[in-house]
C-alpha positions in Angstrom: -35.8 -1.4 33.2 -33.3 1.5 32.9 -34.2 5.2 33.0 -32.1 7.9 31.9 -33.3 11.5 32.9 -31.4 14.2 31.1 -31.1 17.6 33.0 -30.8 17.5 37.2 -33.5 21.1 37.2 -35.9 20.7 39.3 -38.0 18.6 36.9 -35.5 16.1 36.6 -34.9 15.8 39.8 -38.6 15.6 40.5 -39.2 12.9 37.7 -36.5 10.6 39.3 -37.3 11.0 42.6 -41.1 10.2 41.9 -39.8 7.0 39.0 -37.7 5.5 42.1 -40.8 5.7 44.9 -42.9 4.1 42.8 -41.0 1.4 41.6 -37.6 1.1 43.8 -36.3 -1.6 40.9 -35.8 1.0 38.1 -32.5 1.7 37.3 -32.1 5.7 36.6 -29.8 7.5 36.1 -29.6 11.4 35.7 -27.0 13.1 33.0 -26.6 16.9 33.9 -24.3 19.2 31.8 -23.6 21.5 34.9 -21.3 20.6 38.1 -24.2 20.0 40.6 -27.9 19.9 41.0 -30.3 23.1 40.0 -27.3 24.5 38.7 -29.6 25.7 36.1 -32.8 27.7 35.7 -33.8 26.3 38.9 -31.0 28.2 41.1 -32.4 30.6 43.0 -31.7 34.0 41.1 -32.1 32.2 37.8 -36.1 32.6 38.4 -38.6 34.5 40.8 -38.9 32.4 42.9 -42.8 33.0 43.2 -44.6 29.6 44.5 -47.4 30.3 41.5 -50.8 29.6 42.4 -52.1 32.6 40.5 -53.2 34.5 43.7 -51.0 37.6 42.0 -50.6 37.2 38.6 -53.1 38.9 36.1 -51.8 37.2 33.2 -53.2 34.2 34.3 -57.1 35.6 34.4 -57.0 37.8 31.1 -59.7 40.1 30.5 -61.9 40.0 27.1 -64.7 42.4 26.4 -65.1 42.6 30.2 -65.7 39.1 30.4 -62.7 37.7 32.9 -61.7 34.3 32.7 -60.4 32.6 35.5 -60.3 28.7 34.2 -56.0 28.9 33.9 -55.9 30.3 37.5 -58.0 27.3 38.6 -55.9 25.0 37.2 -52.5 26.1 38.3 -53.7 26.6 41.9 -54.7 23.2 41.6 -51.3 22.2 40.3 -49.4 23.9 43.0 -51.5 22.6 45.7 -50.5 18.6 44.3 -46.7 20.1 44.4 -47.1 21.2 47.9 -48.5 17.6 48.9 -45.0 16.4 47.6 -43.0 18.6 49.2 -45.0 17.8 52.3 -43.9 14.5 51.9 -40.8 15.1 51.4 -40.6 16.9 54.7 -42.2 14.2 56.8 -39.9 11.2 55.2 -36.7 13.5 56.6 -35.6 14.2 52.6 -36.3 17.6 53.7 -34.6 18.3 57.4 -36.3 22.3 57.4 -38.7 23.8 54.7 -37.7 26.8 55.7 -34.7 25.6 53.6 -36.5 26.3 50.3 -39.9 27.2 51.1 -41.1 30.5 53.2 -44.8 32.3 53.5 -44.6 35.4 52.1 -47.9 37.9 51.3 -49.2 37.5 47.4 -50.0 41.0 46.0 -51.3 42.4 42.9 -51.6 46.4 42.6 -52.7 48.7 39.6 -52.7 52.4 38.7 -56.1 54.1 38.7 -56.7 52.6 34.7 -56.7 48.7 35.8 -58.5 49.5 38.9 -62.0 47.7 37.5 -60.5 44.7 36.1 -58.5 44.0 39.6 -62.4 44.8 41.3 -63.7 42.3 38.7 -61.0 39.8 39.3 -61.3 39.5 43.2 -65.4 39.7 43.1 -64.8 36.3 40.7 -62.2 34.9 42.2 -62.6 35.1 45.8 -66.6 33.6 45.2 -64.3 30.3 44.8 -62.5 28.4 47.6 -59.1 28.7 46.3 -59.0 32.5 46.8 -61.8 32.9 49.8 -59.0 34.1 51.8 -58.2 37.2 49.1 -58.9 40.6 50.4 -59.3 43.5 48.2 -59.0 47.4 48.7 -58.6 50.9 47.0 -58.0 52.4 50.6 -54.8 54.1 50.8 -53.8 53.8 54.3 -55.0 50.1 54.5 -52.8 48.9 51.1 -50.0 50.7 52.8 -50.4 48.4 55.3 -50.0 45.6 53.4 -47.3 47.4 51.3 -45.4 50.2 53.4 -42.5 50.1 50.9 -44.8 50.4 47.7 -46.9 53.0 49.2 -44.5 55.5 51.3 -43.5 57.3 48.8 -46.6 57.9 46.5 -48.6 61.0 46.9 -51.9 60.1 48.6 -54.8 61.2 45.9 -53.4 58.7 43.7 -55.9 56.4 42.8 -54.7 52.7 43.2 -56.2 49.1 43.7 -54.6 46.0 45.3 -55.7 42.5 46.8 -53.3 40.5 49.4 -53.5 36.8 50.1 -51.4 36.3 53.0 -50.5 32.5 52.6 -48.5 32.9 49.4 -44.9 31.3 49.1 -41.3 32.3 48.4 -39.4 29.1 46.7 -36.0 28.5 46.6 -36.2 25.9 43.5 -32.6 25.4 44.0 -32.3 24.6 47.3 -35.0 22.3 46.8 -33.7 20.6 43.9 -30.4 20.0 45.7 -32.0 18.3 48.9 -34.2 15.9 46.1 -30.9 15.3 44.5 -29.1 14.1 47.7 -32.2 11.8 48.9 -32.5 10.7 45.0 -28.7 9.7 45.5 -28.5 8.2 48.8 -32.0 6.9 49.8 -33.4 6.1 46.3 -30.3 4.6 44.5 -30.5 7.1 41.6 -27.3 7.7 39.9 -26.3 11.5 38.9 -23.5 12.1 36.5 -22.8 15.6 36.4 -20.6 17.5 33.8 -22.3 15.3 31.3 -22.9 17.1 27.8 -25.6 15.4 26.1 -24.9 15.8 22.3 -27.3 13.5 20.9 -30.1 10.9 21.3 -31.1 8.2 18.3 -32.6 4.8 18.4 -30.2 1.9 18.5 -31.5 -1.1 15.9 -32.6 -2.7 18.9 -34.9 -0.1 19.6 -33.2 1.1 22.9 -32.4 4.8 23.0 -28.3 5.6 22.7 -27.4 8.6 24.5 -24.2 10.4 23.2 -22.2 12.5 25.5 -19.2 14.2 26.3 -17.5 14.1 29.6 -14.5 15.6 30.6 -13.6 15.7 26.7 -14.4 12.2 26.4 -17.2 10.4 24.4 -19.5 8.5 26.5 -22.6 6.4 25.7 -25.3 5.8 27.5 -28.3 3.2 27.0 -31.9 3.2 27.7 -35.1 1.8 27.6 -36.9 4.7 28.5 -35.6 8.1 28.5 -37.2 11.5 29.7 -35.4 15.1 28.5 -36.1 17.3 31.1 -33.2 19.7 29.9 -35.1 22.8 29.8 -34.2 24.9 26.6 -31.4 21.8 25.8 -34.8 19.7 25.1 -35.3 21.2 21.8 -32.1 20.1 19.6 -32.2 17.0 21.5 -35.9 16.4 19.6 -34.6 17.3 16.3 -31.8 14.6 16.8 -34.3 12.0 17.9 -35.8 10.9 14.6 -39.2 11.2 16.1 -41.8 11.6 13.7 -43.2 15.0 15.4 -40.2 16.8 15.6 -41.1 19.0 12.9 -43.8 20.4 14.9 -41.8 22.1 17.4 -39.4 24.6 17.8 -38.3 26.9 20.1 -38.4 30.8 21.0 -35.7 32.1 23.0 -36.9 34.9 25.9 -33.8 36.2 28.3 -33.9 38.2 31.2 -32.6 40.2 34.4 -33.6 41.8 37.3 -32.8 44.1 39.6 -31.7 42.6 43.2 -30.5 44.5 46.5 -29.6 42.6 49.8 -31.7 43.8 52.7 -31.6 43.0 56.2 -33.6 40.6 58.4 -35.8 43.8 60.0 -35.9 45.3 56.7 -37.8 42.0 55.4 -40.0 41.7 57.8 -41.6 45.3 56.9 -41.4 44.5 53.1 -42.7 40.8 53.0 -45.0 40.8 49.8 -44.2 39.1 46.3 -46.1 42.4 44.5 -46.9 41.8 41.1 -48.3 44.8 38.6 -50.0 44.9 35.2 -47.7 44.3 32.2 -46.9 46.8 29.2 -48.6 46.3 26.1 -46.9 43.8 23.9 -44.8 42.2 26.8 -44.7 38.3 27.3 -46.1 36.8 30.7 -42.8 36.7 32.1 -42.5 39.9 31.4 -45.1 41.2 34.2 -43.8 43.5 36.5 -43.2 42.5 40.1 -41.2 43.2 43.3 -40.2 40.1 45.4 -38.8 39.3 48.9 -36.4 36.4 48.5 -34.9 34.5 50.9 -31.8 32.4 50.3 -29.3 30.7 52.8 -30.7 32.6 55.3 -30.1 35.8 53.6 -33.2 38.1 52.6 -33.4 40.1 48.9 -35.3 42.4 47.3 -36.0 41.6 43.5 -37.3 43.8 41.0 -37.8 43.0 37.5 -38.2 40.8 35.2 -36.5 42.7 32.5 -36.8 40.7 29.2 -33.8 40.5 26.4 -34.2 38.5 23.1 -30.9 35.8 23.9 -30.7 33.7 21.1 -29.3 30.9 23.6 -30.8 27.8 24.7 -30.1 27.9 27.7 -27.5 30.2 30.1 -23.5 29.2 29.9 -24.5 27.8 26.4 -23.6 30.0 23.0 -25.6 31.5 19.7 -23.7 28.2 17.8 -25.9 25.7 19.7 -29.2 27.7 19.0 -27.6 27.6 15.3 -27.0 23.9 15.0 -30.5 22.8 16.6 -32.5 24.6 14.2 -34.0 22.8 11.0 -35.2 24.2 7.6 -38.5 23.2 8.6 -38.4 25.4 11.4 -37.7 28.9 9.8 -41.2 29.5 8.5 -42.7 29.2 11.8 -39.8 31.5 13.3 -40.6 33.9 10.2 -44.5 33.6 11.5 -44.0 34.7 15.3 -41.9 37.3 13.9 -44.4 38.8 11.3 -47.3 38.4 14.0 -46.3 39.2 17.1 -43.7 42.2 15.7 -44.8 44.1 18.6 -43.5 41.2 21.5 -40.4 41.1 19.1 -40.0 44.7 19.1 -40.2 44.7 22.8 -37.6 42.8 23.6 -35.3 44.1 21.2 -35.8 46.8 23.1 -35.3 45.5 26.2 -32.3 43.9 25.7 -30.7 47.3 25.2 -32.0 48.6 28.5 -29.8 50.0 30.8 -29.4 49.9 34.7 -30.5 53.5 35.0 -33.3 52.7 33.1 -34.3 49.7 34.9 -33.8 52.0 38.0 -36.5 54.1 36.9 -39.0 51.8 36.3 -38.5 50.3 39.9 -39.1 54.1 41.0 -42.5 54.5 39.2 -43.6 51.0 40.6 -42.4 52.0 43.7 -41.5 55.6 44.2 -38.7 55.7 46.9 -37.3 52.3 46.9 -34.8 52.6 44.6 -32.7 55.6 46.6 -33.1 53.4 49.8 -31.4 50.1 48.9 -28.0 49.1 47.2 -29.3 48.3 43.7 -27.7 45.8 40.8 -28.5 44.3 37.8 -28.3 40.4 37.7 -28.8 37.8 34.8 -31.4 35.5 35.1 -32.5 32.3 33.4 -33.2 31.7 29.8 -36.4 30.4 28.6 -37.5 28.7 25.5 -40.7 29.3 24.8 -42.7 26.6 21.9 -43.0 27.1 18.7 -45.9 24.7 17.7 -47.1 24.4 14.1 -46.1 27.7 13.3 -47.7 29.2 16.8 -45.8 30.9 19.5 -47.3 29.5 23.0 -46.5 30.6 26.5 -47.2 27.4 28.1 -45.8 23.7 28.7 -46.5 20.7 26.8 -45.5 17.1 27.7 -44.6 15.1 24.6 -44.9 11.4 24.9 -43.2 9.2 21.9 -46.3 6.8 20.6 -44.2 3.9 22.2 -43.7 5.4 25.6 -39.9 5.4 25.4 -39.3 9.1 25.2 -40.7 11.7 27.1 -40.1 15.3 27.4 -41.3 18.5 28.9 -41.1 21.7 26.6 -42.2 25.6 27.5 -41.2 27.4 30.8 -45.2 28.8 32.4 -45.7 28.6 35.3 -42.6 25.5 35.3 -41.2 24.9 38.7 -44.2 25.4 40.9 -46.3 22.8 39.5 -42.9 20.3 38.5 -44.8 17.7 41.0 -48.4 17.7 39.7 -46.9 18.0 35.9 -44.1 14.9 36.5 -46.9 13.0 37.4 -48.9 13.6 34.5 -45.5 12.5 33.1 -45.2 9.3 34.6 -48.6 8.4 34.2 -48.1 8.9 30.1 -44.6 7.5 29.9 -44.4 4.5 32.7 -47.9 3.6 32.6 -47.9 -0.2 33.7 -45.5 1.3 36.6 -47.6 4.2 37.7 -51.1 1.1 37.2 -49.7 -1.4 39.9 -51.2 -1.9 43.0 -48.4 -1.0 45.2 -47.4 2.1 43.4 -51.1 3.9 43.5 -50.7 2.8 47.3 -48.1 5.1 47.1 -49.2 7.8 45.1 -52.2 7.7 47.9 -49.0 8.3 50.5 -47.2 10.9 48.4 -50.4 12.9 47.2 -53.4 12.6 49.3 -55.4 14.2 46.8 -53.9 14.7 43.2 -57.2 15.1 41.5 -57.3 18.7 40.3 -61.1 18.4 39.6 -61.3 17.0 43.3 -59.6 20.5 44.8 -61.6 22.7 42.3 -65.0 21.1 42.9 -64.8 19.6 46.8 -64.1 22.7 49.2 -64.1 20.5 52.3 -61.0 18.1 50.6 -59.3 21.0 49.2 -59.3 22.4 52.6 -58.4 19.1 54.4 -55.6 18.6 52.3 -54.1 22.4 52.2 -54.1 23.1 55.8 -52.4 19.5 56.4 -49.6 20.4 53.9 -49.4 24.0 54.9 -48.9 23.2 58.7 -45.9 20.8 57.8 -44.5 23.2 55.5 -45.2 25.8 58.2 -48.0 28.0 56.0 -50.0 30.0 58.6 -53.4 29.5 57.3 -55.4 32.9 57.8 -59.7 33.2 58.3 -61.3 34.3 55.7 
């Protein structure tokens, strides 16, 4: 059977490498429009970097009527615990010489102004009852949060009221890196086949019913044929559904969100006094990826601070690619539900208008009233990030991901950007499972899924303490997680 994978991100990558251990006879190949692998949204200062298992993040436990709901933050830190089981694996079968290459423990934090202080206290008194989070600590204690969080703290005047909880086993991900190292094992251990610098311009049905994959290449025309194919292009997935013919392209469209952030190189002692992924509450009106946070990165050795994200309304698909391409993938069918987000969310729209005009001074500022101090202390610059389409379904904007699965199980694709990366493992699966089914249902490849994921069950890990501690200290340890007592 052959495979073709379009896009070498980190999902991709992830699919193929997962499609080739479970059944070495496929015949995949990856077509990637850039010149190497998580060229993408996946490089490193294309995205956060944040391993997301919602330790951090209030948008994933939103508040209503006092009434907090914490069933998304469940399910993600489910999600990233199956993605770390793969990565684990990675490791021990030598695809992975160091995590420390792409993966490095770094504190979670989330802090709030004197306003969102009872929502954080109602958040850590729900979540830290479960196992996930029994290692969350909570405190509105000055000196002991600037313990945590010297740089966020040293500069604030000491009657200000402020709240914050720490979970000290939280990751920094290099998505790149670790894209690249899958790429190379896909290559040369696996037998995949990347083609890189491959444009894909179009995918329709041949009257065969095998799926003919147009590219360009170097200015050439090249074709491609598949039996089963899997868009895994990011943004690039959209057009490519309006071209396929598929009976629910009509449903879908996409909403372009930009952004930047703010980034300063910092030195190996400075790190080690500021390492804390710090994440706020978000302004009214902003989108999830809009919620404020300061990072420690780490990449090729070399340590960052990142402040941001900034959003900007980028009517591109994707980042090197121009307004034409957003043009040419849209359909009449799609502009009433673009004419819907914009009539009912006016206020995200009028956000990031406004955002998109911000300036570095500006962006300076904010850094200083999230962290007063930091931004007279380090060598600031703005830098472009990713691009994100978000999904326009039925006429609704959503802020999540959706795997679409043709009724025949020959085309497959991922659409949406929350939380992305972080879970690529657990969601690929779910994937493979819809999209290769008799290959995922043999004996010898659930043997192997046993291998690869211990324990992939998300309701296992939510409901069964003692597994979901079995299996995260095993993955931590070989991924070189400290594990903490509660």
């Amino acid at each position: 059977m052959k495979v073709i994978v379009i896009g070498a991100g980190i999902m991709g990558t992830t699919f193929a490498v997962l499609a080739k251990e479970l059944a070495p006879e496929l015949d995949v190949t990856i077509l990637e429009r850039l010149e190497g692998p998580g060229a993408g949204n996946s490089w490193v200062f294309n995205n956060a970097g944040t391993g997301h298992e919602a330790n951090c993040e209030l948008n994933y436990t939103p508040v209503d009527e006092e009434v907090i709901s914490v069933e998304k933050a469940l399910k993600i830190h489910a999600q990233f615990n199956v993605a770390k089981q793969f990565w684990a694996y990675l490791v021990n079968k030598g695809a992975i010489q160091d995590p420390k290459t792409f993966i490095n423990q770094t504190k979670h934090c989330t802090i709030v102004s004197e306003s969102a202080i009872e929502e954080l206290r109602l958040r850590f008194k729900e979540m830290s009852a479960h196992h996930f989070f029994e290692h969350m600590q909570y405190s509105e204690d000055f000196d002991e949060i600037e313990r945590w969080l010297p740089y966020l703290m040293e500069g604030r005047p000491r009657h200000e009221k402020m709240a914050a909880t720490v979970i000290e086993t939280g990751t920094d991900v290099n998505f790149g890196a670790l894209t690249e190292q899958m790429a190379n094992y896909a290559v040369n251990n696996l037998g995949v086949k990347i083609e890189y610098g491959t444009h894909v311009k179009r995918v329709h049905r041949s009257p065969a019913g095998s799926w003919l994959v147009e590219t360009e290449r170097m200015g050439n025309a090249v074709q491609y044929k598949a039996d089963v194919l899997f868009v895994g292009a990011g943004g690039g997935a959209f057009p490519l559904l309006k071209k396929s013919h598929l009976p629910f392209r009509a449903r879908f469209s996409g909403f372009p969100v930009g952004g930047r952030f703010l980034q300063a190189a910092i030195t190996r002692e400075q790190a080690d006094q500021y390492r804390a992924k710090t994440y706020g509450k978000a302004k009214v009106g902003a989108p999830p990826m809009s919620v404020p946070h300061l990072d420690l990165r780490v990449a090729n050795g070399q340590h960052y601070l990142l402040f941001g994200p900034f959003a900007s309304f980028k009517p591109v698909l994707e980042k090197g690619r121009g307004f034409i391409d957003y043009l040419r993938s849209m359909r009449l069918h799609d502009l009433p539900g673009l004419l819907n987000v914009a009539l009912e969310h006016f206020p995200l729209v009028k956000y990031l208008v406004s955002e998109t005009f911000k300036g570095e001074s500006s962006m300076l500022a904010e850094l200083e009233n999230f962290a007063p101090g930091i931004s007279r202390k380090f060598d600031w610059k703005a830098v472009e990030a990713g691009q994100r389409v978000q999904i326009i379904k039925d006429g609704d904007l959503q802020m999540g991901t959706e795997i679409i699965v043709s009724s025949d199980k020959t085309y497959g694709t991922l659409l949406g950007a929350s939380p992305g990366a972080s879970v690529s493992p657990e969601v690929m699966l779910r994937c493979l499972e819809q999209l290769l089914p008799a290959v995922v249902a043999g004996d010898e490849a659930r043997q192997k899924l046993k291998d690869i994921f211990p324990e992939d069950s998300l309701d296992t890990l939510s409901h069964n303490p003692e597994r979901y501690r079995e299996i995260r200290d095993m993955v931590n340890q070989t991924l070189g997680i400290v594990a903490t007592t509660p």
